[in-house]
N, C-alpha and C positions, 0 to 999 in steps of 0.2 A: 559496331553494335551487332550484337547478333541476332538472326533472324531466326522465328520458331521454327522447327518441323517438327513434324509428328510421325508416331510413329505406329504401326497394327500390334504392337508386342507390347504389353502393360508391361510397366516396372516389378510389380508385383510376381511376373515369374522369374523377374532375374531375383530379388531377393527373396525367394522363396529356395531357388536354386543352393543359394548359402546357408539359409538355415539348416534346409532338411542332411546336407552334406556333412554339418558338423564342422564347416572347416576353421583350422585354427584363431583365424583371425576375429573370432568374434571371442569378448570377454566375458562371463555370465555375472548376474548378481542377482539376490533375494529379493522380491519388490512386494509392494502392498499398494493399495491406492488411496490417495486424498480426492478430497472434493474440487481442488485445483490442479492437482496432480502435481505436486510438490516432489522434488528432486529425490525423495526416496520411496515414491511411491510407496505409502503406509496405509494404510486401511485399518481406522480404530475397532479394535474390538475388545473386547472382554477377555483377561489373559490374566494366569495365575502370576505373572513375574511383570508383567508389562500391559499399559493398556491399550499399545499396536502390536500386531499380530503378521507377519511377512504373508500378502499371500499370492502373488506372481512371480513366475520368474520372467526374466526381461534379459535382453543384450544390448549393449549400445553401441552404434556405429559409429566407428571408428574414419578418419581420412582413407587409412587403407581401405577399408569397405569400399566405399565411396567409388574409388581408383579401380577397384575389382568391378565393381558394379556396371562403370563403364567401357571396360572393356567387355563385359560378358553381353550390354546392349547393345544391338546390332540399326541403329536407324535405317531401316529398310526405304520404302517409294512413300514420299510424303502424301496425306492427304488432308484436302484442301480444307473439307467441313466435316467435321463432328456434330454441327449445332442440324438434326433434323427434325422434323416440326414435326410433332405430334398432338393431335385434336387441338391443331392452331396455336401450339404453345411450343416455346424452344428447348432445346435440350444441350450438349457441347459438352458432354464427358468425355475428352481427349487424353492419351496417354502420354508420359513423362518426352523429356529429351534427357538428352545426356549432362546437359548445363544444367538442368533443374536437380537431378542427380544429386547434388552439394548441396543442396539444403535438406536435406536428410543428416548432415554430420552433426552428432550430437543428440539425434534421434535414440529413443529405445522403442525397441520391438518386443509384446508380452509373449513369451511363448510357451504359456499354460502357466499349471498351477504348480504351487511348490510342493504340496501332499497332495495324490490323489485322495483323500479323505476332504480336500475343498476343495475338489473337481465339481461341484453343482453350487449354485447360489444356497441352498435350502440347507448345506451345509455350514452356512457363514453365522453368527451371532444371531438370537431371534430379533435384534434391532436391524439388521440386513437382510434377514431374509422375509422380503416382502412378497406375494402374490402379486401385487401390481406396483406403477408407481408410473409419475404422470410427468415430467421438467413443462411442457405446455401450460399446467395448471399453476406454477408459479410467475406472479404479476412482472419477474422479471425477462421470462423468452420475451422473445420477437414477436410481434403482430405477422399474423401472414401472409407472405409479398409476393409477388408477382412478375416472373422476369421478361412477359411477353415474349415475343417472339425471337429475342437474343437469345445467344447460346452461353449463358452465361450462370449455368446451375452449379457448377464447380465454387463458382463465387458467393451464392447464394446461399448454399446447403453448408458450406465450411466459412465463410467469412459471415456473411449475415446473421444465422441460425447458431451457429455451432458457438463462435468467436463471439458473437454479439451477445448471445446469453453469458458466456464470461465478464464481457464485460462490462454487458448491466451488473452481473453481482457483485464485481467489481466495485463499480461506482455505484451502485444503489439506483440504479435507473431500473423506472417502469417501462420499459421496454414495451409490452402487450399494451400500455395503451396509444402506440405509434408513435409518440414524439419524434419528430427528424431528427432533432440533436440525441437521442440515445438508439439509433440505429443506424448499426455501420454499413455503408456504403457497399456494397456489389460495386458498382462504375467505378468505384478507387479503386479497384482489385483489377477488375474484368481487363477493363479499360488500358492496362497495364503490363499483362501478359496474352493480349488476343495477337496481337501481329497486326495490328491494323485492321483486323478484317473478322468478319462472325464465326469466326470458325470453332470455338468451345476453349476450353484451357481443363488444366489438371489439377489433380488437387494440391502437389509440392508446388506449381507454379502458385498458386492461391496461396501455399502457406507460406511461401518464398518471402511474396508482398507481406505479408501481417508479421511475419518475422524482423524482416530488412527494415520495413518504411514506414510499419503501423499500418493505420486503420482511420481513415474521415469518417464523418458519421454523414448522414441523407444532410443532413441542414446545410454543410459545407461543399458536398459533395452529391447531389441530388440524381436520380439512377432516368434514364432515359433509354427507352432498349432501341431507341433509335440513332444514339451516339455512341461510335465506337472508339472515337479519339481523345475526346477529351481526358485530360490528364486533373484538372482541378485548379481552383487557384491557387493566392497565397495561404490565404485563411484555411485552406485545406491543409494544403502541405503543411502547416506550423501544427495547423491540428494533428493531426496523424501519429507522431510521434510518441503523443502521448495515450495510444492505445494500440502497444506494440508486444504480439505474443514472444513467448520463450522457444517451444521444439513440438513438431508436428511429429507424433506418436500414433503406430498404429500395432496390432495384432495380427499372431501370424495365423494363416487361414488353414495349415496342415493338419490341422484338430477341427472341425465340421461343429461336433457335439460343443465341445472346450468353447469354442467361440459365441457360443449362445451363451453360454452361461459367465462370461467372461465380458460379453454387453451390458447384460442385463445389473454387474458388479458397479460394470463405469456407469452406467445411465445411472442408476440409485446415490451413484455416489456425484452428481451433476457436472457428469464429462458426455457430451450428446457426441452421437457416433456419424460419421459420415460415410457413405458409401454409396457405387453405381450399379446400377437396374436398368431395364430394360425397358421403358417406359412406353413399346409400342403392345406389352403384357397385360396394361389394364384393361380387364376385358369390361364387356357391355354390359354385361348384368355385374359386375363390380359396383355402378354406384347403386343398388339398392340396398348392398348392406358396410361398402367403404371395406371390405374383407378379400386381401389377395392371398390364395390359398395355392398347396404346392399342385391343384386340379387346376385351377385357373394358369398357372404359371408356367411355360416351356421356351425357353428359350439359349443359346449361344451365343450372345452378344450386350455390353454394355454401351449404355450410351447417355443415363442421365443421372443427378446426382441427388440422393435425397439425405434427410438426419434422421436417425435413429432418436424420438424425446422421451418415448417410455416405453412398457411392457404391460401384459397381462395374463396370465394364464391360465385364465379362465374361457378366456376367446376362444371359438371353434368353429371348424368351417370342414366340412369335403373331410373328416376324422381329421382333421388336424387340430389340436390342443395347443392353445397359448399363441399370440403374437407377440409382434416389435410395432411400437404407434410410430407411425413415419408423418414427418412434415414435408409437402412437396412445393416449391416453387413457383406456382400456377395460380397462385388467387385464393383465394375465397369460394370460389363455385364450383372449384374442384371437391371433389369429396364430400367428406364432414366439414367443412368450413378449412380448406385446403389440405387436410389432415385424413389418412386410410391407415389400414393394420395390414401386414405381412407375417402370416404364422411363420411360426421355426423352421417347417419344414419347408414352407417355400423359401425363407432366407437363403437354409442351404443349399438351394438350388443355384443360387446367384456364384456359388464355389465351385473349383476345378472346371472349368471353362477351359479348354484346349486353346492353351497363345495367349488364354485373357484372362488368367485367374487374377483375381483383387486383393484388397484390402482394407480391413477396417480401418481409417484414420479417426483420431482425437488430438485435438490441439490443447496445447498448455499455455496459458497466461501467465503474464510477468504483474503480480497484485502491485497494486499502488506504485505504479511505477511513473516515475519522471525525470526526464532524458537531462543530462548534463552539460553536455556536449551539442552543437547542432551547424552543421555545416550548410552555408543559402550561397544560393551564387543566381544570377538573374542571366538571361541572352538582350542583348540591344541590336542583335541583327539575329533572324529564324534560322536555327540547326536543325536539320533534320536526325531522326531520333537513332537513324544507324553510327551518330557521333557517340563515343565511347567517352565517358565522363568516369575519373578515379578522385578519389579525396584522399588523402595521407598526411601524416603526423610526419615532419622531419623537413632538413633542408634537402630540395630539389639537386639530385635524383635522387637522392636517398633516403627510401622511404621506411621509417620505423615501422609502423603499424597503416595498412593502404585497405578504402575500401572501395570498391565496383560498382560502381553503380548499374548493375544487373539491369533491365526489363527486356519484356518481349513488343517492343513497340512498332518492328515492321520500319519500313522505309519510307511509306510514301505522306506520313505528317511530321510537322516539326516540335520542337519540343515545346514547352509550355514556357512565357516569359520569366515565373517565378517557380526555383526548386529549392527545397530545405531537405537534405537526411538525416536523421539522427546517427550520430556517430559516438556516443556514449563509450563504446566498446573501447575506447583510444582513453580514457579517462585518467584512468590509473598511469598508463605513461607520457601524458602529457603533464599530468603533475610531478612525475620525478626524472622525467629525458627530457624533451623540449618540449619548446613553447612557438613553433613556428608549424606552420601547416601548408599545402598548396595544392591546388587543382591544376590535374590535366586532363585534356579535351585533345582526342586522336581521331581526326576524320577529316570531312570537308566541306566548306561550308559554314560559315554561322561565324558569330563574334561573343564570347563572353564578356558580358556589363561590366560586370562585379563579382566578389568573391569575399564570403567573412564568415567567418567564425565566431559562437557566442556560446560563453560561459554560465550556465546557471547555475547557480548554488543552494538557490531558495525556491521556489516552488516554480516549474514550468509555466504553469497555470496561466499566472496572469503575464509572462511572456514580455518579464521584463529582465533583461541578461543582465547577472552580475558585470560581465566586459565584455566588449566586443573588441577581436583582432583591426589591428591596424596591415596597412597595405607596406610592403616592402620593395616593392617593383609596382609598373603599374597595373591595376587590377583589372586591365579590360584590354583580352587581345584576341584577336584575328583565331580563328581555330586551323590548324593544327597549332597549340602552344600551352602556356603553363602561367599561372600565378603564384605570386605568394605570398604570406600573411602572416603575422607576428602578432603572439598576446604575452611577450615581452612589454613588461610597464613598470610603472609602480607599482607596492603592494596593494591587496583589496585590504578592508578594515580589518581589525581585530576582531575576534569574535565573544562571545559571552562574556561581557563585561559584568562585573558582579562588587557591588561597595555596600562594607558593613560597617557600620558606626559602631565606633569602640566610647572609650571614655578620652575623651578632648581627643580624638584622634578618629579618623576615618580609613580601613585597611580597603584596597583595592585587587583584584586580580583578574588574570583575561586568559584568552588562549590565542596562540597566533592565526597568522589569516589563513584561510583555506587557499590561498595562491599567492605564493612568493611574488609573483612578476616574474619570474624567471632567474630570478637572481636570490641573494642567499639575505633574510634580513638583518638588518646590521641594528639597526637601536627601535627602541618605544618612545614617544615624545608624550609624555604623562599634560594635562591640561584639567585646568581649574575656571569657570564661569566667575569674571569678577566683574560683573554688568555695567557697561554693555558689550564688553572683550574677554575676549579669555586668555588665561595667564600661563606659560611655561610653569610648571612646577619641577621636573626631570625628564632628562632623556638618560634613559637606562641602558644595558646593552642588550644584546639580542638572547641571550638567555635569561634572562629577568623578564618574570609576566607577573609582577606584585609589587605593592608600593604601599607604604603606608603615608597618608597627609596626617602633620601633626606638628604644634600644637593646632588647636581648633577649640572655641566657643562651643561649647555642650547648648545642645538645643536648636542649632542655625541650618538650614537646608542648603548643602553644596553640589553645584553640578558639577560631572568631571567631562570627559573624550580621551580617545586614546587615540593616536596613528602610530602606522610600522613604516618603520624606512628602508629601501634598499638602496642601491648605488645610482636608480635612476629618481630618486626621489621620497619622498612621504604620502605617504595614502590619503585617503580621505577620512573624515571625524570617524570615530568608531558611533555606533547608537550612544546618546547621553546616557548619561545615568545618575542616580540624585539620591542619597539620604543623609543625615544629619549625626552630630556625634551626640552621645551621651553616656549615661550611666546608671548604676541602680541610685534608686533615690536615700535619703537621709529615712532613718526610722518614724515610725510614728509617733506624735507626740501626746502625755496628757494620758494615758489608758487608767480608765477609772472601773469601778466598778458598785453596784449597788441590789442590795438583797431584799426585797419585799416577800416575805411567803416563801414560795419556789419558784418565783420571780429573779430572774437574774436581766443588768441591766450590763452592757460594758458600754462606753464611749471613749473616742478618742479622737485628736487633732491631725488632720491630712501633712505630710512630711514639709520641712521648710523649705529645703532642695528636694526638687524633681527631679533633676538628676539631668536635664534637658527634655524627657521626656514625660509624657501624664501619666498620670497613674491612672492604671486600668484595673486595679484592684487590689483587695486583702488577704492577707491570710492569716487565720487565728489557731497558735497554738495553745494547749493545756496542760498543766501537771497538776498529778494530785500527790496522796502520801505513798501508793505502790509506783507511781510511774512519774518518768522524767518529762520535762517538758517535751511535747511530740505535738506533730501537722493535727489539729483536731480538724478544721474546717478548711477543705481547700474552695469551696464554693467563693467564689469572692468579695461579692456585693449580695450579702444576706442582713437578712433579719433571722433568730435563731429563736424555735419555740422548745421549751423545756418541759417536761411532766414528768409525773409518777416518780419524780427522783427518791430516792429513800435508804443512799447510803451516806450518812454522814464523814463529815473531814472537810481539810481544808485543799481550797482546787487554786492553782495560780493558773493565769491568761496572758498571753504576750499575744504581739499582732506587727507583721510586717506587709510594705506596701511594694505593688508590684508593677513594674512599668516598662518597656518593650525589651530595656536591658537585664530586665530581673527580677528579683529578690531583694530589697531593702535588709538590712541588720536589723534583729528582732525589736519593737519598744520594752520601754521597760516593763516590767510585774505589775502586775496585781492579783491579791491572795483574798479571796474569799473563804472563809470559814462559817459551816452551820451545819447544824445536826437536827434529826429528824424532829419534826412538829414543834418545832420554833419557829415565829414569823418576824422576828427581828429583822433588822437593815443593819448589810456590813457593803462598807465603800471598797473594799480591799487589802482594808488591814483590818485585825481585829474587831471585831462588831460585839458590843455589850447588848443585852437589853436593857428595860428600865431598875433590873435587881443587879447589874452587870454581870448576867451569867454572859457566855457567849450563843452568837444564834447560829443555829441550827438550822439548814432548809431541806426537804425532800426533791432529788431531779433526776431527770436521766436522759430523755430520745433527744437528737437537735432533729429539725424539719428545716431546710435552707427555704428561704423568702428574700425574693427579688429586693434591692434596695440602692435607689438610683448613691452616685456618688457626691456629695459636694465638700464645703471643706470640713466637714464631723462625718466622720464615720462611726455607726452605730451599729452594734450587738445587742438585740436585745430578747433577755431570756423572760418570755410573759408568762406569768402566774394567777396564782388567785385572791394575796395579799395584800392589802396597801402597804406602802413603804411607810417603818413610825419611826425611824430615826435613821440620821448618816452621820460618820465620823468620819472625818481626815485628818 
């Protein structure tokens, strides 16, 4: 394991050194910004062609970088403590090592704008270009914490503040009203990259952690600035995972101007900015108005870490116009309610520092994210923490895909009984290389318990693994040595099983399982519920994922299950699944019809076959003498009211009934005949009066009216006539 040192030269002027030079290694591309910062950095605006608008440019760091990077840093005479106490409060803004170095790969750097014509904020759409704007003022920042006298503001300012507002927005946590379980832990961070000892940490160490291992929240993980060892427990580690950032992003500082207005883009767009100040600068008469101005401000050295949550620029102080609202690490009795303003121009003051120029960081979050993969391994005898622990996909030595278990934990504690990392990253080629994994432990001292691997497929959350690895060797040895583990099995279930009732026949279909076992599947074993067993129906082959059951009883409720086989066996039931066959039902029967006035009445008999399933309603077609029978009514269970009709002719009615399979075949006709200011009754055929002229009615609007169903379904068109006769 490797131990920290620190070093007097920020990383910040080695990769400033690459920018300003131009040198080839770096690749450019167009960027804009999101509110998470989403992999193309876009920034919605108002655009004639599109409704994002490119407006950073950005480069991303490459491995080569990386490799340049560390050679151009020179780790000079380590020193011991960073963390110095200022008005009885800690501080421990420390600079990089060259191991922390590599968690910058994959990083982008903004390095201005793409037009100078959106080189200021006040040039951006009038929905972004705000005077002020507050991240504090939503219920999901952080409550204002306090790291006492630890040096652990690096943790603080970028994991707490920064990271913790993602990922209340994230999960919808009210962060600002302190819950422990929705604020992330400082002491899982701190705790992790101090060396054993108070000496401060940096910000890629910080973002190393929230990258690699996630993020516990205070409830699993609770901050003591008087504990620099603990690592957490289980409930922590398992936690962790599940709130694990993407790429620690920052801006380059060789534009002074550029970078003001290049905060103020991120802050509005809810990216809070992190950066080190000089915290022994707040002067005396500071808190009477919480205002650090570039009069109050002189100095050549950082040392503590604060967040950038909003802007104003209306603030003024000593002629300086506009600040940055800074959240500081110290409590509540600091400041405003832990909270001061640093105008623009003292910002820039914080740049070009001879050996210590900085950099603005912003962390990116992985939204709704939940780990797949998760590697635990336990100690049954104490390792101390200089033991080198790797995880890897493949049979031992050879390792497909291998990861490091990186900290800065120092020598003289031992590791904590229970670890879990997320190792998601292996995902993709454990489901199409292998299926065996192993841990090795390089040092001396200590015994490994155990060692397993677990599969999730379905939600982390509740942290129940689709499978867990079986042991291949045995899974507890002596350190220096190695284990290994196999999630070679059976198949897991089939997935999405889905059964449609046809007509006496029931069709089914699935998709195969999201993990072979390792092996390739060979058949489906189709299964039918015949109570209180279930019955073989087929075993299919491995390219078949459909089946239809049939003959089958119209009407009867069947459960199925599915399993996949491979060579080492048959899976487990697939989830049940259950519906009944049927079909459309038989016509309606009996449609009658009857004319009072402009009164129209229809009736008819509910079908004799259901078809297996109920009928859930009607539908009433008409014809008259211009038009064919057509849908008149698709409302289904009505009562129909008739008025002002006043075109004479004769109208026929059909009605079919409608039941989960469909559509019924029309019933038969009925033909009403009447013409205007006749009150005669016609049943459907022909209607005389009492001179046997034919009648005649006036009608026209339908109005649908609710009408429960039982076995008469009724149309009825209410008028203002008594009915004086009917004929059949």
């Amino acid at each position: 394991m490797l131990n920290r040192q620190a070093n007097r030269c920020f990383l910040i002027l080695i990769l400033a050194s690459f920018m300003v030079s131009g040198l080839s290694i770096y690749f450019s591309e167009l960027v804009g910004v999101a509110g998470k910062m989403d992999s193309d950095f876009m920034l919605e605006q108002e655009d004639a062609n599109s409704s994002y608008q490119p407006i950073f440019k950005s480069r991303t760091i490459t491995l080569e970088d990386i490799n340049a990077m560390k050679d151009e840093l020179t780790e000079g005479e380590a020193i011991e403590n960073h963390n110095i106490l200022i008005q009885g409060h800690g501080t421990g803004l420390s600079p990089p090592t060259k191991d922390s170095l590599s968690s910058l790969l994959g990083s982008k750097v903004i390095t201005g704008f793409v037009s100078p014509d959106l080189g200021s904020y006040s040039s951006l759409s009038p929905l972004s270009a705000l005077s002020a704007f507050d991240l504090s003022a939503d219920p999901a920042f952080p409550m204002t914490g306090d790291q006492g006298q630890q040096g652990s503001c690096a943790a603080w300012a970028l994991g707490y503040y920064a990271y913790g507002y993602l990922e209340a927005k994230d999960n919808a946590w009210l962060a600002s009203v302190g819950n422990p379980a929705q604020l992330v832990s400082p002491a899982w961070i701190y705790n992790k990259i101090n060396g054993g000892e108070n000496g401060g940490s940096s910000f890629l160490d910080v973002g190393m952690i929230l990258q690699e291992y996630g993020a516990a929240t205070l409830a699993t993980m609770p901050y003591d600035d008087g504990d620099l060892i603990s690592w957490g427990n289980e409930t922590a580690w398992r936690e962790a995972p599940l709130h694990r950032a993407a790429e620690l992003n920052y801006i380059d500082p060789s534009n002074v101007d550029e970078i003001i207005e290049i905060i103020k883009i991120l802050v509005s767009q809810e990216n809070p900015i992190v950066f080190g100040i000089d915290s022994s600068q707040y002067p005396v008469d500071y808190y009477a108005d919480f205002i650090l101005s570039s009069v109050d401000y002189d100095s050549d050295t950082l040392d503590h870490a604060n967040t950038i949550v909003g802007f104003d620029d209306s603030i003024a102080k000593d002629g300086d116009i506009g600040a940055f609202r800074i959240v500081n690490s110290w409590g509540e009795a600091f400041g405003e309610g832990g909270y001061y303003w640093i105008t623009y121009e003292a910002f820039k003051e914080l740049f070009g520092i001879p050996g210590l120029e900085q950099f603005p960081f912003f962390i990116e979050d992985i939204p709704d994210y939940s780990p797949s993969l998760l590697a635990t391994w336990t100690f049954s005898k104490e390792a101390p923490r200089s033991v080198e622990i790797n995880v890897s996909l493949g049979d031992y030595p050879i390792s497909i895909f291998e990861k490091e278990c990186y900290f800065i934990g120092g020598t003289s504690a031992n590791y904590p009984d229970f670890m879990a990392v997320d190792i998601s990253e292996m995902f993709l080629d454990y489901s199409t290389l292998s299926h065996n994994f192993f841990l090795e432990a390089i040092g001396n001292n200590g015994r490994v318990g155990s060692f397993t691997i677990e599969v999730y497929y379905d939600s982390y959350e509740l942290l129940i693994p689709t499978r867990i690895s079986l042991p291949t060797s045995s899974n507890s040895f002596k350190i220096p040595n190695y284990a290994t583990v196999t999630l070679i099995n059976v198949p897991t279930i089939p997935i999405n099983i889905q059964a449609t009732g046809l007509n006496r026949s029931i069709r089914l279909i699935w998709e195969p399982p999201r993990d072979n076992g390792g092996f390739q599947i060979e058949s489906y074993t189709v299964y039918r519920l015949n109570d209180p067993q279930w019955e073989t129906l087929a075993i299919l082959g491995n390219q078949t994922t459909e089946y239809l059951d049939s003959p089958l009883p119209n009407g009867e409720t069947q459960f199925y299950g599915i399993t996949a086989n491979n060579s080492l066996g048959e899976s487990q039931y697939s989830q049940t699944v259950s519906t009944f066959a049927h079909t459309i039902s038989s016509p309606p029967l009996n449609l009658s019809g009857v004319i009072a006035g402009n009164t129209i009445n229809l009736t008819w008999f509910s079908p004799i076959e259901t078809g297996g399933s109920a009928i859930i309603g009607y539908r009433i077609y008409r014809a008259n003498e211009t038009q064919n029978l057509t849908l008149y009514v698709e409302n289904t269970n009505t009562r129909l009211f008739m008025e002002n009709l006043t075109t004479p002719g004769n109208y026929t009615y059909a009605v079919s009934a409608l039941n989960l399979a469909g559509e019924s075949l029309l019933s038969e006709t009925a033909t009403l005949e009447f013409s205007d200011g006749s009150d005669n009754v016609n049943d459907g055929d022909d209607s005389d009066d009492s001179d046997g002229n034919p009648t005649t009615i006036p009608w026209s609007i339908i109005i649908p009216v609710s009408l429960g169903l039982g076995s008469l379904g009724v149309l009825g068109l209410v008028g203002y006539a008594a009915m004086k006769s009917r004929r059949r």
